[in-house]
Every structure is written in structure tokens, then in C-alpha cells.
C-alpha positions as CSV (number, residue, x, y, z in Angstrom):
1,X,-24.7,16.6,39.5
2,X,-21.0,16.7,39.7
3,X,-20.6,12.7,40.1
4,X,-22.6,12.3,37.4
5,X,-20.3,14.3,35.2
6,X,-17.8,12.9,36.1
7,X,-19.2,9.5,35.7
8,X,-20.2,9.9,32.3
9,X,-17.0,11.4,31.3
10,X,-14.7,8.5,32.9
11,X,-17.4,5.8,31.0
12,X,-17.2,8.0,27.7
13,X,-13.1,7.9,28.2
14,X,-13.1,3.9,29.0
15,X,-14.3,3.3,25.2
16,X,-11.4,2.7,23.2
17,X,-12.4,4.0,19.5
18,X,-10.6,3.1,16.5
19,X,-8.8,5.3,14.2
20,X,-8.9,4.4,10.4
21,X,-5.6,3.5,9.6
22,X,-4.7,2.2,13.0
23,X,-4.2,-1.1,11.4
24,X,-0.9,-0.7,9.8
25,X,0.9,-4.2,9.6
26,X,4.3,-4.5,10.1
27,X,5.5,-2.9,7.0
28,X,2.9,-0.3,7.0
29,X,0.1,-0.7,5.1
30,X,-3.3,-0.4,6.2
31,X,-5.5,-3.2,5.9
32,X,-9.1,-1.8,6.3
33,X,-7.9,0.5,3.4
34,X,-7.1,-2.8,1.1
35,X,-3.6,-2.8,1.2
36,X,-0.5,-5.2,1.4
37,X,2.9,-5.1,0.9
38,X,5.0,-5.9,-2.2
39,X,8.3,-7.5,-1.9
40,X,9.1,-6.6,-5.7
41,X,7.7,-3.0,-5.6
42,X,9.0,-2.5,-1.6
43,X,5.8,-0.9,-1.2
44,X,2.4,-1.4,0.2
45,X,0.0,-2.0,-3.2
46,X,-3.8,-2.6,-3.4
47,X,-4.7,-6.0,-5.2
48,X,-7.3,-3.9,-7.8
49,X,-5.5,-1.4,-8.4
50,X,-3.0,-3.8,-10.3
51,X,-2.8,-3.9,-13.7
52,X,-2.6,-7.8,-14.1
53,X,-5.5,-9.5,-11.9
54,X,-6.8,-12.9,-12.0
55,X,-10.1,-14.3,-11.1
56,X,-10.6,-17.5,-7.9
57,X,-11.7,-20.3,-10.5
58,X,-13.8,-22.4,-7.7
59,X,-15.1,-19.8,-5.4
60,X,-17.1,-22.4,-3.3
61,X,-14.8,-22.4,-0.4
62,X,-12.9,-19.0,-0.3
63,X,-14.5,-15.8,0.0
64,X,-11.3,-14.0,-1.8
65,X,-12.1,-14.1,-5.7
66,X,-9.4,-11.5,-6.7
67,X,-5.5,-11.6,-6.9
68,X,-3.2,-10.1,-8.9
69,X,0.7,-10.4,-10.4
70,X,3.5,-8.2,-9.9
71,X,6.6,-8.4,-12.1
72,X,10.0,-7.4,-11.2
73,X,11.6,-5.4,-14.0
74,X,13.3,-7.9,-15.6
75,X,10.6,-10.2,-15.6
76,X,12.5,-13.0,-14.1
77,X,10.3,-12.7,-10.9
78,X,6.4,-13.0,-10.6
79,X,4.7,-12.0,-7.0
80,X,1.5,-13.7,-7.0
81,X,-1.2,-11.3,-4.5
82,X,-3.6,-13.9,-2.9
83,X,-5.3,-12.8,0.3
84,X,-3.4,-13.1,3.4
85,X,-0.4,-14.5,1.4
86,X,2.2,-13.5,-1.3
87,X,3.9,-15.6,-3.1
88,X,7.7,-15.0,-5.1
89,X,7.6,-17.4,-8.1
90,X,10.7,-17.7,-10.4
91,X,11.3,-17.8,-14.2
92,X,12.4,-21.5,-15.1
93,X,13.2,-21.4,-18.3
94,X,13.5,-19.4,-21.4
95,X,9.3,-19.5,-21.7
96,X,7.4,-17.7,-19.9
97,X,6.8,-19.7,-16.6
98,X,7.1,-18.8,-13.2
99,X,7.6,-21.4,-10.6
100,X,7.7,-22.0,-7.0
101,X,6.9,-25.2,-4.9
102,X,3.7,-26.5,-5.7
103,X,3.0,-22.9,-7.6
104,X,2.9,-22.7,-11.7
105,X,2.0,-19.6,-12.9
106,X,1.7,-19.7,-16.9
107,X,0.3,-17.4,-20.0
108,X,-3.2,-17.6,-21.6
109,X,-4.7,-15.7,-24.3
110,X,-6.1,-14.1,-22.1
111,X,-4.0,-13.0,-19.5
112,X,-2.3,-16.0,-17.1
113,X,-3.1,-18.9,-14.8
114,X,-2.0,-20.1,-11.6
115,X,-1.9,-23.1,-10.1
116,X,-1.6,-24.9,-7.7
117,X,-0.6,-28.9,-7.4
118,X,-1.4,-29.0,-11.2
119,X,-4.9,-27.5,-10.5
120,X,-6.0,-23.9,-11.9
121,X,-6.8,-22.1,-8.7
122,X,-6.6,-18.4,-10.6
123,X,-7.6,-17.2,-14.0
């Protein structure tokens, strides 16, 4: 009776079981909980929680559908939330553009666009 005890308490202790929040990236945040890190706010955010979101235009090959824009104070920079990637755009010019590589992100009516390679990716 003892051996089995003790072999079903050394199999029960060989499981490893995960913790929620044991995911923490390097700066912190939890992933399973939704969230990633802001360079502009220096804090981990979650993408719907933001005030400004946009909407994947061609959701055929992505399964993310949601980002969002963070602006620094001043306005003069524009972090772009995509999943598994941030992106730091610039102000340009005296309108209201925000650049970076192959990156454009411009206001609508509406709200704003991003693109990418002079294609609308996000609306």
C-alpha cells in the first residue's frame, strides 16, 4: 500500500502545471492575460483597452484583426500595436503623418489608416 502512495504522489509531483501569469515576457507582461509592452507608455498595455483601435482590412490571411495607436504626449510619435510586433512611427511633417520604413499611418474621418508599402493593412 505504501509503494503505491508513494507512486502516485512522485507521478502526481512529475506534472509540471502552469500558473496564470507565468508567462511574463521580458518586460513583464503577461501574455495569456492580453498584454504587451508600450515603449511610449513604459508600461505593459492591452490592445482593446486602447482608446484608438483599428480594424485588419483583409483578414483572409491573419487571424489578428485588432490593433491599436498609442501617442506620445506631444504627438510627434505614434506606436502602432499589431500582434507580436510594435511599431515607433514618426511625425514627418507639419500634417498629421506618422512615418516609418515601409509604415504610413494617416487620419480618416473616421479615425486613422495604416499602411503598409502604400497598401491599407489597418482601418
Amino acid at each position: 500500500m505504501k509503494k503505491v502512495i508513494l507512486s502516485g504522489a512522485i507521478f502526481f509531483c512529475a506534472f509540471s502545471f502552469a500558473q496564470t501569469g507565468s508567462d511574463r515576457d521580458s518586460n513583464g507582461c503577461i501574455g495569456s492575460a492580453g498584454y504587451t509592452y508600450s515603449k511610449i507608455k513604459e508600461n505593459c498595455v492591452r490592445v482593446f483597452e486602447q482608446e484608438i483601435k483599428m480594424t485588419q482590412i483583409d483578414q483572409k490571411n491573419s487571424s489578428a484583426s485588432m490593433a491599436a495607436i498609442i501617442f506620445s504626449d506631444n504627438k510627434r510619435k505614434a506606436e502602432v500595436l499589431l500582434s507580436g510586433e510594435n511599431i515607433i512611427l514618426k511625425k514627418k511633417c507639419k500634417k498629421d503623418i506618422w512615418k516609418k520604413g515601409k509604415y504610413i499611418l494617416t487620419p480618416t474621418e473616421t479615425g486613422y489608416k495604416l499602411e503598409k508599402d502604400n497598401i491599407a493593412i489597418y482601418q
